[in-house]
C-alpha positions in Angstrom: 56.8 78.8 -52.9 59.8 78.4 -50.8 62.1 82.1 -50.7 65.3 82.0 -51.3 67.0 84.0 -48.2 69.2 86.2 -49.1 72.2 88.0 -46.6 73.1 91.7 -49.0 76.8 92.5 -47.7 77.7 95.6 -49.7 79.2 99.1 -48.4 77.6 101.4 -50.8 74.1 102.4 -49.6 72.7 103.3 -53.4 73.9 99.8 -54.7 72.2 98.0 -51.9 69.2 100.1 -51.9 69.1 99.2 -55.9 69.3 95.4 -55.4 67.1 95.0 -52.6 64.5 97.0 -54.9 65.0 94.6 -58.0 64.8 91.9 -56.3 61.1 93.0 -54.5 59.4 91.7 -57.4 61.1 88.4 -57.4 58.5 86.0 -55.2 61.0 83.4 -55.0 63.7 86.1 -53.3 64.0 87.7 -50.3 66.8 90.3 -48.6 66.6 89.2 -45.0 69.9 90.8 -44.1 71.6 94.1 -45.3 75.2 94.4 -44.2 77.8 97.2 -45.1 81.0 95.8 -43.7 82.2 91.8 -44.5 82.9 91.9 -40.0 79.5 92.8 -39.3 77.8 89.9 -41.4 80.5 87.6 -39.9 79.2 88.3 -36.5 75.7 88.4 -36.9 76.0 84.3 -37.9 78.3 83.7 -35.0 76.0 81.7 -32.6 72.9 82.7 -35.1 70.1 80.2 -34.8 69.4 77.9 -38.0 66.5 80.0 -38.8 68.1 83.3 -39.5 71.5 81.6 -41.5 70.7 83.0 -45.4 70.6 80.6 -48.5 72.8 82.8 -50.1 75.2 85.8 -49.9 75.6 88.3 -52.4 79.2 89.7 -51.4 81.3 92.5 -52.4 85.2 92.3 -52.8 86.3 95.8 -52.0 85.0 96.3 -48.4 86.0 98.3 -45.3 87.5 96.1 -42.7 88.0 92.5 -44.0 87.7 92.3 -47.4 85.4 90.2 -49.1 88.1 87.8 -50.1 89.2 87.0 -46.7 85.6 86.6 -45.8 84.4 84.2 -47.8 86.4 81.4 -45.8 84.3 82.7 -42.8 81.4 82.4 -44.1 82.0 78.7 -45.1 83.1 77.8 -41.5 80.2 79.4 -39.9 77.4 78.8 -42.8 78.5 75.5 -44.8 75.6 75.4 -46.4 74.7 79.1 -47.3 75.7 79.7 -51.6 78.3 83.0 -51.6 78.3 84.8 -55.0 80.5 87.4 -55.7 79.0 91.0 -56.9 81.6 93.4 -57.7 83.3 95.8 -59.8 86.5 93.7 -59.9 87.6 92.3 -63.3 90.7 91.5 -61.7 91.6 87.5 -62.4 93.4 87.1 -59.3 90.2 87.8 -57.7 88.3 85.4 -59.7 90.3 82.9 -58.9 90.9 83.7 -55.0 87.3 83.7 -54.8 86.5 80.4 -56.6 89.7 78.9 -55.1 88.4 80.0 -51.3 84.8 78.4 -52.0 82.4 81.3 -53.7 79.7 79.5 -56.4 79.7 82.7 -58.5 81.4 86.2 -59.6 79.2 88.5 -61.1 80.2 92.4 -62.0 77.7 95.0 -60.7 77.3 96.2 -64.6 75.5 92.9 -64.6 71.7 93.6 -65.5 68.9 92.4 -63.2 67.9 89.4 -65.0 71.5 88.1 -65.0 71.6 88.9 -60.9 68.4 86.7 -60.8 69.5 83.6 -62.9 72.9 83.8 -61.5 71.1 83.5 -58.2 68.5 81.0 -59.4 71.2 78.5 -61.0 73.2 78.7 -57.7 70.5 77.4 -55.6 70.1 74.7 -58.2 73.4 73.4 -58.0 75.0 75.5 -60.9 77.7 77.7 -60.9 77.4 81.5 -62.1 79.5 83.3 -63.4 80.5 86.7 -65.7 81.2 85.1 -69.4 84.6 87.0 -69.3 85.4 85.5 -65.8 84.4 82.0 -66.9 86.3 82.3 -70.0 89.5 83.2 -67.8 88.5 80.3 -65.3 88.2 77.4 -68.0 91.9 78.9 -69.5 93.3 78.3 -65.9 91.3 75.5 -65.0 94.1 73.3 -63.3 94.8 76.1 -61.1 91.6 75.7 -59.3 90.7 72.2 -59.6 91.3 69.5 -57.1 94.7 68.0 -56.3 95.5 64.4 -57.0 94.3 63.5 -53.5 90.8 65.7 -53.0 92.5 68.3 -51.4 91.2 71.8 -52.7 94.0 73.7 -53.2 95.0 76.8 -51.4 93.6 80.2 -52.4 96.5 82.4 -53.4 96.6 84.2 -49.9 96.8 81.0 -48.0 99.5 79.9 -50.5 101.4 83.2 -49.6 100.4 82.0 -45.4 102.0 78.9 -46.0 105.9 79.8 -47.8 106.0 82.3 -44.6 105.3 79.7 -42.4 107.7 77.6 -43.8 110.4 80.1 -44.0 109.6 80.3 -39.9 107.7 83.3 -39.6 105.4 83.5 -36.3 102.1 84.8 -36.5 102.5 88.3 -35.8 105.6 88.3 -38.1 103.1 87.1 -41.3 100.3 90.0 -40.0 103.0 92.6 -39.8 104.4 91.3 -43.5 100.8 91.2 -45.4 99.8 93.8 -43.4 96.6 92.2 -41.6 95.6 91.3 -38.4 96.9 88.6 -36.5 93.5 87.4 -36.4 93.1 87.1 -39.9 96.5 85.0 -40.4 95.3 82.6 -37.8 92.2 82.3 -39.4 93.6 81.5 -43.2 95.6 79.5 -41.3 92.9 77.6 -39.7 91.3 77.2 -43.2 94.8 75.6 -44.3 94.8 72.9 -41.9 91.0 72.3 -42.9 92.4 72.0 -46.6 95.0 69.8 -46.2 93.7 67.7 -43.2 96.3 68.3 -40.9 97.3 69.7 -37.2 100.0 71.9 -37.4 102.1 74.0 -39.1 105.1 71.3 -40.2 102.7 68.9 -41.2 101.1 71.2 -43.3 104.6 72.2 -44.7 105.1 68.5 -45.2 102.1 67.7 -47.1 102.5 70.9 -49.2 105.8 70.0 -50.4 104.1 66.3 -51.2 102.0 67.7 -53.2 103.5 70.2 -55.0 101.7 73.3 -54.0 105.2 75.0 -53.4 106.6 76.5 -56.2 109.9 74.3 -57.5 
């Protein structure tokens, strides 16, 4: 039976130390990796041989450091292939949505039981999504503002949204950190992901092809 391997990223010890016990029994599952900061996990798959990349991340929202949000897109550059699903206390629908919207398969609340964490787990790996009934009801209300634009192009998760009007209204870099309050870092990595997005170089053509599409507000 092949193991599902599983990267943990979760600050709070008890919580960790409570999954990685329920899922033990599971023969199909396996915690490989335990992380308690988002930074940490990103760096141990920097350069990290095939081998060691996980199946699947279970990944907190509220983190020290980056927060889980801004690392999903992270963990989709440096494991394409690895399934990220969301465990968190968060009922927040901005989260949801930011999560789907930046590439996570599922959002699941920690008051979830065991058995939900395992099928949630089970029917990501098998191509499904999974998600908390209350999140998917708020998800299929506000479905066109996570589906695909006209041309393919996945829209933009509401911080990379918030990325772009600065850059159009010709903020630098550090301007845009100093605003949101984030590393420089961080802005040039969202901003990275928005030129993945919408298939272009820079910053004006990104602009352009915003306004084209309509992801600006009127």
């Amino acid at each position: 039976m092949k193991q599902i391997r599983i990267m943990l990223v979760e600050d709070s010890p008890e919580f960790r130390d409570v999954i990685a016990f329920g899922l033990s029994d599971e023969p199909d599952m396996k915690i490989e990796q335990q992380f308690n900061t988002a930074d940490a996990a990103v760096r141990s798959l920097e350069n990290a041989p095939s081998s060691t990349i996980p199946d699947l991340i279970l990944l907190d929202l509220n983190l020290p450091g980056i927060s889980g949000l801004e690392a999903i897109p992270r963990f989709r550059i440096l494991a394409p292939k690895t399934e990220i699903i969301i465990l968190t206390e968060s009922e927040r629908e901005a989260d949801v949505l930011s999560a789907i919207s930046s590439g996570a398969v599922g959002y699941l609340l920690k008051e979830s039981s065991l058995d939900q964490i395992t099928e949630g787990i089970r029917t990501v790996m098998d191509g499904g999504a999974s998600l908390d009934p209350v999140m998917a009801r708020y998800l299929l209300n506000n479905q066109s503002r996570y589906n695909l634009q006209k041309d393919g192009t996945t829209q933009l998760s509401p911080r990379e949204a918030q990325i772009l009007n600065l850059l159009a209204e010709g903020q630098l870099q550090k301007q845009i950190a100093d605003e949101l309050n984030i590393s420089p870092k961080t802005v040039g990595f969202h901003i990275g992901h928005i030129y993945e997005k919408l298939n272009v170089q820079n910053a004006p053509a990104a602009i352009h092809k915003a306004h084209r599409l309509g992801i600006f507000p009127k």
